[in-house]
C-alpha angles and dihedrals in degrees: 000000000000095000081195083173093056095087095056099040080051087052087056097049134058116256114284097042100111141052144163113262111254125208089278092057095055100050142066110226087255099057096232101113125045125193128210118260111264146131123313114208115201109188122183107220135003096278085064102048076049096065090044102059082042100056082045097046087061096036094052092233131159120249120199111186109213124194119178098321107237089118107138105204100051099264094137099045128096120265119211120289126057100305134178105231093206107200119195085202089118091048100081108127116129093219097194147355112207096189087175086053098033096231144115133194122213135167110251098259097065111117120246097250090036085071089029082060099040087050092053090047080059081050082243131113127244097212102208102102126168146144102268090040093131088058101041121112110210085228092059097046094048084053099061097028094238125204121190131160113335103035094112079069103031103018130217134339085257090055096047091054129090111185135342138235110211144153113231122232076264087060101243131143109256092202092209110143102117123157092208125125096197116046120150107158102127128312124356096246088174091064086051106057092041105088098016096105098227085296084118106034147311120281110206102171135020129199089221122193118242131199146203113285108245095252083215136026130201120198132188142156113218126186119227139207091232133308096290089072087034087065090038093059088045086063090050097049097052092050080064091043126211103094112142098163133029110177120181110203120172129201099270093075094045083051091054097044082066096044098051100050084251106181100235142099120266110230098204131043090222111024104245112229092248130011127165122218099221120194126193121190112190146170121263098261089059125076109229095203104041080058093063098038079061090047087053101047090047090050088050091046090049099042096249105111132054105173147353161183130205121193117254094188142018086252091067097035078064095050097054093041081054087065084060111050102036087062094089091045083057102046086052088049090053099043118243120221097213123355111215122198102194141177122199127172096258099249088065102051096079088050090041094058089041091066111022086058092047092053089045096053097051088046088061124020103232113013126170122216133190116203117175128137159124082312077169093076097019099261118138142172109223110181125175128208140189118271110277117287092024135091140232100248084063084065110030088101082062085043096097093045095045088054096039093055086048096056093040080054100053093036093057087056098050090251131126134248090212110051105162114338096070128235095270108165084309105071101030109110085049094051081048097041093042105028122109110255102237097047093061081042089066098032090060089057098056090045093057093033094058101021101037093151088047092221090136112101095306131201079037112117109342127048107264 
């Protein structure tokens, strides 16, 4: 690569700005996309991103935003050309907590429990909550519209933000951080650029809602006859309020947790085939546990429910959480064939898994499939790997079949194949192949309408 352009870009920044893209910058965690070497900007406030999109704009230069990098479809590498990975990492500041208002306003570089801390400091909660949290930048996850734990409570990224600071493909500043709930004067510009995977713009601060803290939780891991009383005790649990997280795990990732050495504490002597991790987050007056105790005994009574724990400390609700969350690690240390982030209207998810399991498993004798997931708001993970003692690579020719039934399988039933990591380059062909007509129809008209130059991450989203 020549970057005959790099001088001058240098010449336009203070020192420090630039550097060369090292192996982190060019892969997704999961290994399955790989970018092309180039330059990594690192600006320090939102001026300086400016400069950059506008030096780009007239040069005709790419320009990749990055946010922490734990995207998992290639949206934050670098496409081929010579592209400009632009990486928010040095705009951290929290710029403001409104604890009247319960917001805060932070730049998009600031890390998930950073805000999470700086809104406990306000005695309020920042809702987004996920397993990389520690490592997720708020731009990134406003550019994908992330959801996470708690959106069956909160909702979405998208739902927890109140206004937006970007720069435009022009490379001006959309001044856009208001505070303000109610705001109707002409297009919603905001909704526009989350989810839009830094194909629109780049966002470099958010006016984000907060909320009061829950003065008392409740954990408990119940295990469940299928996903049909899984969905059952969901029901019960809403009519008492206070859910903030309903996880569906099967047996399979408990099974992997063992398999790969995971450090955490198995709940059941034998996995059960299907349990559900159930939160309540409740006022003072209301006593989180008895609630669940009540939860436990109705979902007996209905047969519903076969066994349970509910957590006695905070110690143990963090060892049950930890089987969560160490579900992922473990599906990277086996080696998944193909990874599905999926949506589905809650009724169809017991009759989904039913036969998409069933022509999976008669596509590849002894498959082994993962499905766990925000059963909550229909979202699963439904991961599928080779049969035990095999690899993936005996199985990447099957790769493309095995996607493709899994998606038949979530279209028929009006759900998404992209539920909450985006369609970065991954998941292209299949938005091309699945979306609906007009829709792309309009997206590319915004595209070219705001980005006519595309220099704005191309190759993400829509097919360059």
């Amino acid at each position: 690569m020549t970057h005959g352009w790099l001088e001058e870009l240098s010449r336009r920044l203070p020192p420090g700005r630039l550097r060369k893209a090292g192996e982190g910058d060019l892969t997704e965690p999961r290994g399955q996309w790989r970018g092309r070497a180039g330059i990594v900007a690192v600006p320090r406030d939102t001026g300086e991103v400016a400069e950059i999109v506008r030096f780009a704009a007239r040069r005709g230069v790419p320009v990749v935003p990055r946010g922490g990098g734990t995207g998992l479809v290639g949206g934050g590498t670098l496409p081929e050309g010579e592209p400009i990975l632009l990486s928010l990492e040095r705009m951290t500041a929290i710029r403001g907590v409104h604890p009247m208002e319960n917001v805060v306003v932070a730049e998009a570089g600031a890390i998930l429990t950073d805000l999470q801390e700086a809104a406990a400091k306000a005695d309020r909660l920042f809702p987004l909550s996920w397993a990389a949290e520690g490592s997720v930048r708020l731009g990134g996850a406003l550019a994908t519209n992330a959801g996470g734990l708690n959106v069956i409570r909160y909702g979405t990224t998208r739902e927890v933000c109140l206004g937006i600071e970007a720069v435009l493909p022009t490379g001006e500043v959309m001044h856009g951080l208001k505070r303000l709930r109610k705001d109707n004067t002409g297009y919603d510009l905001r909704n526009l650029l989350i989810g839009a995977e830094g194909t629109l713009g780049v966002i470099t601060a958010a006016t984000m809602r907060l909320f009061p803290r829950p003065a008392r939780m409740g954990t408990a891991l119940l295990v469940v006859r299928g996903p049909e009383a899984a969905l059952e005790l969901l029901s019960l649990a809403q009519r008492r309020g206070g859910v903030s997280a309903f996880e569906l795990i099967s047996e399979q990732g408990l099974r992997f947790l063992s398999e790969t050495g995971a450090a955490v504490r198995q709940p059941f002597a034998k996995p059960p085939p299907w349990s559900i991790l159930v939160e309540l987050g409740v006022g003072p007056e209301e006593d989180p546990d008895a609630m669940l105790e009540r939860l436990f005994a109705e979902g007996a009574e209905a047969d519903l429910v076969e066994d349970g724990i509910i957590a006695q400390s905070e110690a143990q609700r963090r060892e049950l959480w930890a089987v969560r969350e160490m579900i992922p690690e473990a599906n990277r240390a086996v080696g998944a064939i193909v990874s599905n982030d999926v949506s589905l209207p809650q009724s169809e998810i017991p009759d989904f898994l039913r036969a998409c399991d069933a022509r999976l498993g008669a596509e590849v004798a002894g498959l082994r499939i993962n499905c766990f997931g925000h059963l909550g708001d229909g979202n699963l993970h439904y991961n599928l790997f080779p049969p035990e003692g095999g690899n993936r690579g005996d199985h990447a020719d099957r790769a493309g079949i095995l996607r493709d039934i899994v998606t038949d399988e979530v279209m028929a039933r009006g759900g998404s194949f992209s539920a909450e990591h985006g369609i970065g380059r991954l998941k292209v062909d299949e938005l091309e192949r699945h979306g609906d007509p007009a829709r792309l129809a309009a997206m590319r008209v915004i595209k070219a309408a705001l980005d006519p130059a595309g220099i704005m991450n191309p190759g993400a989203v829509l097919r360059g």
